[in-house]
N, C-alpha and C positions, 0 to 999 in steps of 0.2 A: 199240692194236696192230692191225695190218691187213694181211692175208694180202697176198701176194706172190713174186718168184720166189728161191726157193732159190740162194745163190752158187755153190755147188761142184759140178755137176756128175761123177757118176760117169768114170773116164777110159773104162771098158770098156762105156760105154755109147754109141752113135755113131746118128747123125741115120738111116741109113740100115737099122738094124735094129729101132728104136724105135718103137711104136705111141701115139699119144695117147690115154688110158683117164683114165677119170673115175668113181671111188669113191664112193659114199655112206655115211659114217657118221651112224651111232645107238647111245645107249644109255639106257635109263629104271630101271636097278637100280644101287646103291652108288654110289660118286663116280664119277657117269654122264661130268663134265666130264674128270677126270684120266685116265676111262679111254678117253674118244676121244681126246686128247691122247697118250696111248702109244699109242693103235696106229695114230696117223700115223706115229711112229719105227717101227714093225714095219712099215710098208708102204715106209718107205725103205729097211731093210733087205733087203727082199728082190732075191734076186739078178737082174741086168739091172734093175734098175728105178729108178727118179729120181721123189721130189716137186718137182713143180716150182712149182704154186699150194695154197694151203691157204685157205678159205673162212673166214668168220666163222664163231664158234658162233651156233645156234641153239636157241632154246626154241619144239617145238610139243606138241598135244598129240597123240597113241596115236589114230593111224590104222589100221584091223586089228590093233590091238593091245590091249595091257590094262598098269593101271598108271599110275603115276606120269607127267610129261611127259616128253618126250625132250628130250636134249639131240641135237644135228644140226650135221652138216657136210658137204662136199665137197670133197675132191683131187682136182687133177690129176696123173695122171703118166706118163710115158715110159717104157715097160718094152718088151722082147722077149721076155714070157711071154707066151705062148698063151693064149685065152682060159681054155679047160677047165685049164693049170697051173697061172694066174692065182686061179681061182674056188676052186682044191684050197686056194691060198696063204691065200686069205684067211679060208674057213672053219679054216683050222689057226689062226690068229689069233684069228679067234673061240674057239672051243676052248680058247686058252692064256687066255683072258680070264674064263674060267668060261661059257662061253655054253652052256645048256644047249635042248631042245627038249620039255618034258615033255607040250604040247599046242599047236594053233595056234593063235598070237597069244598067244602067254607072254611076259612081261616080258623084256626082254633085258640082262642083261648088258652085250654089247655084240653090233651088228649091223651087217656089212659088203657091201652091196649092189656091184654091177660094173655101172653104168647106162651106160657106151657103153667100147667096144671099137675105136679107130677109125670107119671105118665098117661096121663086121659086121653083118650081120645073120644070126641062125641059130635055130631054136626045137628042142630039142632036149628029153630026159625029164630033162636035167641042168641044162642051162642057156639062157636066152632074152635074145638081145640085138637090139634096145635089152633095158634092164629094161621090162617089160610095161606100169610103170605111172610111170615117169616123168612122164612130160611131166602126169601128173594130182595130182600131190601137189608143193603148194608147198614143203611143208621139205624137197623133193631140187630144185626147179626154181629157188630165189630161192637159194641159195649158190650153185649151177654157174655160172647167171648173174653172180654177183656175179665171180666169177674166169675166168670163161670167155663173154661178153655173145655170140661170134660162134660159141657152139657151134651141131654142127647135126645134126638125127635124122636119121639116112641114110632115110626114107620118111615122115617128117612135113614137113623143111624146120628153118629155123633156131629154134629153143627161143625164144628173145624174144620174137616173135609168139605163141605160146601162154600166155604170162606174166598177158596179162590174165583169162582166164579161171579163173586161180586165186583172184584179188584178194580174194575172200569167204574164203580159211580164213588162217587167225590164226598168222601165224609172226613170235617175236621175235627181234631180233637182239640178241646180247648183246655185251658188251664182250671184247674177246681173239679173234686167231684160234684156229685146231685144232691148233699148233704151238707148244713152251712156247720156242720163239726169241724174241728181244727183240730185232734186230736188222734185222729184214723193215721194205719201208716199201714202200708202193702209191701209185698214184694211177689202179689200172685198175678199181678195185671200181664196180660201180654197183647200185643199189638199182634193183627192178622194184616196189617201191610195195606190198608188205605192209604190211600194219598189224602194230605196234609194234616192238622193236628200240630199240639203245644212241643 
């Protein structure tokens, strides 16, 4: 199975209020795979918003983190939520998922980053877009790529070029996209040359 673009488009959703945002999931507690697979369906559920690409899963390991490995993905999607309603959306996602914060770098549940907004750029006590550490961690930089190859940091330049410089950390790709659809078929995905994967 291999991510791709969603058929049905929301109606109340229109080219002209629609921002292109791209999501990072993670989770390294209980059925880490089934529970980023649901909360791609909560991220389509939310209002104004459209998945439009879904990423392969990935297997890395707990980077500032602790724990089991992670399983990993990235969406893309079309929404006309604001960044800061956007960020409320997803922490409440979190939240409904059992995500807990007992200290930093605790096992997650499940974990929903907001790594480009458009072109936003804003640093705020809330929220910092780009995500701060994108473009440095391969299990958020080889899925965007894979569904998104012409993405581009509003102050770096295009994500591809940055790609090699991860090559040394260890992200698998695993079989199945972030989406329990059976009916998606690609041929935009491309590999940026991680070691292992399906």
């Amino acid at each position: 199975m291999h991510p791709a673009h969603l058929q049905t488009p929301p109606a109340a959703l229109t080219a002209a209020s629609a921002e292109r945002v791209f999501v990072g999931l993670g989770a390294n507690l209980g059925d880490a795979r089934a529970t980023v697979v649901a909360a791609v369906a909560d991220l389509a559920a939310l209002p104004g918003t459209q998945v439009v690409r879904c990423s392969s899963l990935y297997r890395s390991a707990p980077v500032d983190a602790q724990g089991p490995d992670f399983i990993n993905a990235v969406v893309e999607l079309r929404t006309s939520l604001q960044p800061e309603a956007l960020l409320a959306a997803l922490q409440a996602i979190e939240l409904a998922h059992g995500r807990q914060r007992p200290y930093r770098h605790a096992p997650r549940t499940l974990d929903l980053d907001l790594l480009l907004h458009g072109q936003q750029v804003q640093a705020t006590s809330a929220l910092t877009l780009p995500h701060p550490r994108l473009h440095e961690r391969a299990f958020v930089l080889r899925p965007l790529l894979e569904i998104a190859p012409d993405a581009v940091h509003p102050t770096l330049g295009p994500l591809a070029s940055l790609a090699a410089a991860l090559s040394s950390q260890v992200v698998e790709r695993l079989d199945g996209a972030c989406s329990a659809g059976s009916t998606w078929q690609s041929d935009e995905a491309v590999d940026i040359g991680a070691r292992g994967g399906a």
